[in-house]
N, C-alpha and C positions, 0 to 999 in steps of 0.2 A: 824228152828232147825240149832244148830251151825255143821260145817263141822268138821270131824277128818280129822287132818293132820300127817305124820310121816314126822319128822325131824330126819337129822342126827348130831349126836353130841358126840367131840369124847371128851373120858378122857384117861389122862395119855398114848398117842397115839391110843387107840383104838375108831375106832368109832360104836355107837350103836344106831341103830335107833327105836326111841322116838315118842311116840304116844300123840297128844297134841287136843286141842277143838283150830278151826280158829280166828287168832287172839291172840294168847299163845304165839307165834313161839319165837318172839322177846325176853320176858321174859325166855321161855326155855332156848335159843341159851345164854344169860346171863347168868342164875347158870350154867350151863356149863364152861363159861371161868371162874367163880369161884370159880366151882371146881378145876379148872387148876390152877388158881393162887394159891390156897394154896398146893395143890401138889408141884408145880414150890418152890412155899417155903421150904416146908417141904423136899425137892427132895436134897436142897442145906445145909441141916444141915446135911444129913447124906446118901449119896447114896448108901448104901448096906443094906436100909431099903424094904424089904420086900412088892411084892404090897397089899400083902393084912392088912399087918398092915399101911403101907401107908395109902389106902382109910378108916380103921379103924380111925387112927388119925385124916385125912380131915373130916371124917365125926363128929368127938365131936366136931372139931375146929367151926365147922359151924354151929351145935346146940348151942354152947358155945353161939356165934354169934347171935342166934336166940333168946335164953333168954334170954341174956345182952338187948336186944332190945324190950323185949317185958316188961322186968322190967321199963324202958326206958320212956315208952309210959303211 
């Protein structure tokens, strides 16, 4: 039986800690930093954007991302 692990992993400076199955950790700690990347993007078009419309926008940007690629495939 696989282990739970909690990882921490921050966004947009806060860090929250992430319950993952052993062996996840590496891919977690990943969408993490891309979630940061697109924030870091989005952060530099316009910095009186709001965090919760921020993590709104990251987050279409990323399913945008997800079915671009699964059309893809």
């Amino acid at each position: 039986m696989s282990e739970t692990l909690t990882v921490k992993i921050e966004i947009n400076g806060v860090v929250y800690p992430v319950s993952c199955m052993s062996g996840e950790e590496d891919r977690l700690i990943k969408s993490g930093k891309e979630v940061n990347r697109v924030i870091a993007d989005l952060s530099k078009i316009s910095e009186t954007v709001g965090e919760t419309r921020l993590l709104a926008m990251t987050s279409l940007i990323l399913a945008d991302k997800l079915i671009e690629n699964e059309n893809i495939i």
